[in-house]
C-alpha positions as CSV (number, residue, x, y, z in Angstrom):
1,X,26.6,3.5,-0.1
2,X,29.2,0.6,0.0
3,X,30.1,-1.4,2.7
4,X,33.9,-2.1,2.8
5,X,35.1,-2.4,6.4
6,X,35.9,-5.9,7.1
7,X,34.6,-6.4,10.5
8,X,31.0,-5.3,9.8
9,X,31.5,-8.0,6.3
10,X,32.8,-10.9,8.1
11,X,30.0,-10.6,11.0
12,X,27.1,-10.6,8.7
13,X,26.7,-14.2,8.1
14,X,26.4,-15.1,11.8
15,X,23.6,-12.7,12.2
16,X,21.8,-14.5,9.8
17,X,22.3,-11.5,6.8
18,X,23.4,-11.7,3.1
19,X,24.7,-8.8,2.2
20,X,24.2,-8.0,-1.6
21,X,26.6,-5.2,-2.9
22,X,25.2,-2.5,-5.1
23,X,21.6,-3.4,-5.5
24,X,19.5,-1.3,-7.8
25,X,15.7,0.0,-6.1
26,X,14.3,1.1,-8.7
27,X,14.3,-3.1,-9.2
28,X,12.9,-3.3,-5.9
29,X,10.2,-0.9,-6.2
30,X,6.7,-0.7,-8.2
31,X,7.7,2.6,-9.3
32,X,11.3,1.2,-10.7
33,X,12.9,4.2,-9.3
34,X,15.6,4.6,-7.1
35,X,19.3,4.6,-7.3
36,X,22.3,2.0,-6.0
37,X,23.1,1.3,-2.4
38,X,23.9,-2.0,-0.4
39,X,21.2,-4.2,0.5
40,X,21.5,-6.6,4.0
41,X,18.5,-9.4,3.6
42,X,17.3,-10.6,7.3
43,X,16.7,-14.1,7.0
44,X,17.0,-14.4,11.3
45,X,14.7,-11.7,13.3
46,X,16.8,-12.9,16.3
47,X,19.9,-11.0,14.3
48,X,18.1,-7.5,14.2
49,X,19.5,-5.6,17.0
50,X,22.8,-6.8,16.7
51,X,23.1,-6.2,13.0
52,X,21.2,-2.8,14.0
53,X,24.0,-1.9,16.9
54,X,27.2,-3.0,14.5
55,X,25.5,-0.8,11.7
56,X,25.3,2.0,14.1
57,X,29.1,1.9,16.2
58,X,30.5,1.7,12.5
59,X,28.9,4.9,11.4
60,X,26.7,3.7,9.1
61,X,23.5,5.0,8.0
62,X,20.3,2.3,7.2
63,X,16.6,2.2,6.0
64,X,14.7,-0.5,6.3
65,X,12.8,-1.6,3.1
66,X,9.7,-3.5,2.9
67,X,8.0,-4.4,-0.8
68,X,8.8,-1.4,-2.1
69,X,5.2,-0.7,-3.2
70,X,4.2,2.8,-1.6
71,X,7.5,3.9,-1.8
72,X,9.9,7.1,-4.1
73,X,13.4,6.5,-3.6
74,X,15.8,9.0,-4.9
75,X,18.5,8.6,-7.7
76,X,21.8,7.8,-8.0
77,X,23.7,6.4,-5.2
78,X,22.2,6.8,-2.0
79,X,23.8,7.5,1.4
80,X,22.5,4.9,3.2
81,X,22.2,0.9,3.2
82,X,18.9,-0.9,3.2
83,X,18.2,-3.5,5.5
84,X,15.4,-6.2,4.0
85,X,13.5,-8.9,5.5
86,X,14.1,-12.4,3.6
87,X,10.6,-14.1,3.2
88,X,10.4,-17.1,5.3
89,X,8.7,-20.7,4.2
90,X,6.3,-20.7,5.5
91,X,5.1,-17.5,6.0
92,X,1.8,-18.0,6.5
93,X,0.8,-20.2,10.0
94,X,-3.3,-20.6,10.6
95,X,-4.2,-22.0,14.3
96,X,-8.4,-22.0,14.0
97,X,-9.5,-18.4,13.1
98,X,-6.0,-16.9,13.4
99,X,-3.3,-16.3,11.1
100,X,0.2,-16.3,12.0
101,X,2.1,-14.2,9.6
102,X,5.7,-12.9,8.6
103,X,5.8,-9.4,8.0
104,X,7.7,-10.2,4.8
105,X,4.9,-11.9,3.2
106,X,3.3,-11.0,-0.2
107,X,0.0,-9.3,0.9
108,X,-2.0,-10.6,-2.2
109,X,-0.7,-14.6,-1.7
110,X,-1.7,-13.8,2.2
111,X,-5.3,-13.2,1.6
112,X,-5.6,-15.7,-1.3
113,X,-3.8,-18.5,1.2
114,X,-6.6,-17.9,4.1
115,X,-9.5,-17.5,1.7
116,X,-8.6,-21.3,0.7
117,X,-9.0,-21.7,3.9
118,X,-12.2,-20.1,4.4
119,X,-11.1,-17.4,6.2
120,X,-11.8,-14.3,4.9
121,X,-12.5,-10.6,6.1
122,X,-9.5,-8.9,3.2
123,X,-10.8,-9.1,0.1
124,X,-10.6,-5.4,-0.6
125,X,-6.7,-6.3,0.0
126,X,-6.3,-8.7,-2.5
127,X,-4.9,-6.6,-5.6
128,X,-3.3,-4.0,-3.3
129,X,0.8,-4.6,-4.1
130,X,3.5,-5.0,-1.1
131,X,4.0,-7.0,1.6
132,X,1.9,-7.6,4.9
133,X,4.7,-5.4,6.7
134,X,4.0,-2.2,4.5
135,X,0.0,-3.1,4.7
136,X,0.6,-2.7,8.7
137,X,2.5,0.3,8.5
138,X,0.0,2.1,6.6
139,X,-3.1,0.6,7.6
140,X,-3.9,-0.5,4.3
141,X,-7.2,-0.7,3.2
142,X,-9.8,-1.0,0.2
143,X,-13.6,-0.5,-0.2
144,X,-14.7,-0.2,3.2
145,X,-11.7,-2.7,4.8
146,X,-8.7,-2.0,6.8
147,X,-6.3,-4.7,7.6
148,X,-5.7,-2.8,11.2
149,X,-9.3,-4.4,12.2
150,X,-7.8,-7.6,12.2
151,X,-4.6,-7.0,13.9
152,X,-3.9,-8.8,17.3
153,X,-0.3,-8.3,17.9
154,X,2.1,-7.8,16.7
155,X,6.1,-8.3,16.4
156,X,8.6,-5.7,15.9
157,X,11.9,-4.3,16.3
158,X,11.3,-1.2,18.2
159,X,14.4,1.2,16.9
160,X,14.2,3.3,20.1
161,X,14.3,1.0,23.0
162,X,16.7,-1.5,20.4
163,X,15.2,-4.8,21.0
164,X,12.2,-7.0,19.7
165,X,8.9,-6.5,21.4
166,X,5.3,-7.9,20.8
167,X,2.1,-5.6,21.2
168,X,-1.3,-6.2,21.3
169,X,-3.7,-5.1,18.8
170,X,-5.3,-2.7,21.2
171,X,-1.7,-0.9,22.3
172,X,-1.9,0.2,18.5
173,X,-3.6,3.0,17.0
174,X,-4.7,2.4,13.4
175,X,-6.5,5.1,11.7
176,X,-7.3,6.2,8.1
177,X,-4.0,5.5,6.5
178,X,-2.2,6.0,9.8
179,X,-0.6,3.8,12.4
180,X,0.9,4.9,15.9
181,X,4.1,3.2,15.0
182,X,7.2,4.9,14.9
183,X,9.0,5.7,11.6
184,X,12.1,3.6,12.5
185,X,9.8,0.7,13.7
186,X,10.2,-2.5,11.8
187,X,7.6,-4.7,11.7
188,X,8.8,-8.5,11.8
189,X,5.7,-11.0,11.5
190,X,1.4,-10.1,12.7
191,X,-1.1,-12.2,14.0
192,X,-5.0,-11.6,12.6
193,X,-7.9,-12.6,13.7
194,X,-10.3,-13.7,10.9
195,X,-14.0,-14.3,10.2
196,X,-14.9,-17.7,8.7
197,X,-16.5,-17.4,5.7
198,X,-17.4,-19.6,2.6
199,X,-14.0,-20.2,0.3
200,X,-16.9,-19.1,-2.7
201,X,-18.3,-16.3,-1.0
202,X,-14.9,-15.1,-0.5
203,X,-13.8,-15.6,-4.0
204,X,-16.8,-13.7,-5.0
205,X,-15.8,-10.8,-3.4
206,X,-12.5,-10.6,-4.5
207,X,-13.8,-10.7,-8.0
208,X,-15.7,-7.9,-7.5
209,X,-12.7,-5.6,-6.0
210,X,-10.7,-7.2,-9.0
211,X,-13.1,-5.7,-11.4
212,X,-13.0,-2.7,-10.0
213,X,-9.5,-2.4,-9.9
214,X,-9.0,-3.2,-13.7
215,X,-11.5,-0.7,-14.3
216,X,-10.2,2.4,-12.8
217,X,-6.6,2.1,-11.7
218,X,-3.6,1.6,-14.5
219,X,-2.7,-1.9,-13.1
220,X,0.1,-3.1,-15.3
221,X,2.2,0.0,-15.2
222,X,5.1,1.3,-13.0
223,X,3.4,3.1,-10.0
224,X,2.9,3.6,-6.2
225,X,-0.3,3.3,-6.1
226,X,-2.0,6.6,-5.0
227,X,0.1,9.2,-4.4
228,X,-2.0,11.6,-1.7
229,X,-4.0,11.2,0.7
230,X,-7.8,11.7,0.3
231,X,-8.5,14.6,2.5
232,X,-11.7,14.2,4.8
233,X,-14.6,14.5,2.7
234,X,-12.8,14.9,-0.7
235,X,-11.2,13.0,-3.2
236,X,-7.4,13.8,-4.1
237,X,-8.2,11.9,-7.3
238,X,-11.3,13.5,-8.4
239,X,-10.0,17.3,-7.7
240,X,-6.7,16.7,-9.4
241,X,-9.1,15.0,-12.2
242,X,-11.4,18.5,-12.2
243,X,-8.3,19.9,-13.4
244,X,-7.6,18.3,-15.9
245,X,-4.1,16.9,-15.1
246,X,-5.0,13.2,-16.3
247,X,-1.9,13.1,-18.7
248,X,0.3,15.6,-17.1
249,X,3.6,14.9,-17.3
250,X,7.0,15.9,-16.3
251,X,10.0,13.3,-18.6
252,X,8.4,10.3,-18.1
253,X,7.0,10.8,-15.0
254,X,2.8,11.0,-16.0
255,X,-0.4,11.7,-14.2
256,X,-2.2,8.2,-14.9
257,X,-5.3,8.9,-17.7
258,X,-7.4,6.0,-15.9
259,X,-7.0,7.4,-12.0
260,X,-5.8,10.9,-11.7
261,X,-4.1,10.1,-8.2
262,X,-2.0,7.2,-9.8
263,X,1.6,8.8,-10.9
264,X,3.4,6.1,-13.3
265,X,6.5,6.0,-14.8
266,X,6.0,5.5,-18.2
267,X,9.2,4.6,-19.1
268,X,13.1,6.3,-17.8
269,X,11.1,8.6,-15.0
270,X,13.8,9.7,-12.4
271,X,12.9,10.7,-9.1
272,X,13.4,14.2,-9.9
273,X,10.8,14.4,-12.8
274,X,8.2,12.4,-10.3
275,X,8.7,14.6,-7.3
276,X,8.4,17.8,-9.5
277,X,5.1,16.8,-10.8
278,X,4.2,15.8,-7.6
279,X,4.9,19.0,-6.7
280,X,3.2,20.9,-9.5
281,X,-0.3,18.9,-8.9
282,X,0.1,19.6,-5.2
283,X,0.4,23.5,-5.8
284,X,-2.6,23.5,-8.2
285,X,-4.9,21.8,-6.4
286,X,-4.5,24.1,-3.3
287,X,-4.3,27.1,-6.0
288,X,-8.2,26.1,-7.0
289,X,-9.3,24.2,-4.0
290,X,-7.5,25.8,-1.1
291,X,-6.3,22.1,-0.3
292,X,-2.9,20.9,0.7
293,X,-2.7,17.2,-0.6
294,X,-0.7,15.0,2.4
295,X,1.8,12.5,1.0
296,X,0.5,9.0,0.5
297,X,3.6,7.6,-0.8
298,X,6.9,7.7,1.1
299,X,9.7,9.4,-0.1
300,X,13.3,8.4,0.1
301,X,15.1,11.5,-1.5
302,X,18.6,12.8,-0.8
């Protein structure tokens, strides 16, 4: 979608938004899918609900865009803008034990920056790709962590009541890959609360996850990371696995041979050949295990 009526363009750079025409996702995504729309970067939060209000009384259509790490957007162009948050400097404020932090931070950098600084609590986080925003909206976690235990408030542009509001850590539910925000929530910037812990003890962990990462997941290859859900007391990975699907492929859309519940594209994939072997894995695992997989990754298709 293009944006060509004058009065939305020439507002834009009071708000605080650079508008870049005809941006390509599948650059802004790990999967490197996803077709051409406009993309309006935040660099002022205080801008949001304006830029939200003159979006909406012109008619047009917007999804807000995080890393782009957990995320299938569909081809071609798409029928609606993105809106972005621009990464701040700094974006990463400690006070004591707490760390103050833009939503538009890089999730890795953020751990690394507090473990410096002997804070430490995320190591399991470390290698996980996207920004604190998309960790928050999913609850990210890794070997026995969750980012949600850390959460003390947190800012956001609530879509439904159209204005910026804080909450406290305890007016959120986090859950297994679940949060009780709403889908058209943005989430702006997140304050944690972190244990202090040895900078060496800390880096010692995060070797550990980082060896375990390199030795089961296809790190260096277009993907999303895991693409369903683990249902309680299964593995999506290990059933889809028992199948024998490591390999599968639809174009160059391919079931990953080092974790079966890693999709890559292994070269030109389109969102069509990924959400077709999405759905051929889906249908043959609840075929033999009577299971119906739940979407890990988002999808963005027309």
């Amino acid at each position: 979608m293009r944006i060509d009526n004058p009065t939305v363009i020439s507002a834009l750079p009071e708000l605080g938004i650079e508008l870049r025409s005809g941006s390509a996702l599948s650059e802004l995504t790990s999967l490197g899918i996803g077709g051409t729309t406009d993309l309006l970067r935040i660099k002022k939060h205080e801008g949001i609900p304006d830029l939200l209000n003159l979006l909406d009384s012109n008619g047009i259509p917007h999804r807000f865009l995080g890393g782009g790490s957990n995320l299938l957007v569909g081809d071609g162009e798409l029928p609606w803008v993105v809106v972005q948050l621009a990464r701040p400097e700094p974006d990463v404020v400690l006070e004591g034990k707490f760390a103050r932090v833009d939503a538009a931070a890089d999730l890795g950098r953020m751990v690394t920056y507090c473990a410096k600084n002997d804070l430490g609590g995320m190591e399991g986080l470390i290698g996980v790709p996207g920004t604190v925003g998309g960790a928050l909206r999913m609850n990210a976690g890794a070997y026995g962590m969750q980012i949600g235990s850390y959460v003390r408030e947190v800012k956001l542009y609530r879509a439904a009541a159209r204005k910026i509001e804080i909450l406290r850590g305890d007016q959120i539910s986090f859950e297994y890959r679940h949060t009780s925000f709403a889908a058209d929530d943005m989430m702006l910037a997140v304050t944690l609360e972190l244990p202090s812990k040895p900078f060496k003890e800390i880096l010692q962990g995060i070797r550990i996850c980082n060896e375990k990462r390199r030795s089961s997941q296809p790190l260096g290859q277009k993907s999303a990371g895991c693409i369903f859900k683990n249902p309680p007391g299964a593995s999506a990975g290990r059933m889809i696995d028992e199948l024998g699907l490591k390999g599968s492929n639809v174009g160059d859309a391919r079931v990953s041979d080092r974790h079966a519940n890693f999709f890559v594209n292994a070269g030109t994939a389109s969102a069509k050949d990924m959400l077709t072997l999405v759905g051929q894995v889906r249908e043959k695992v609840r075929a033999s295990f009577g299971i119906e997989l739940e979407n890990e990754v988002v999808f963005w298709t027309v």
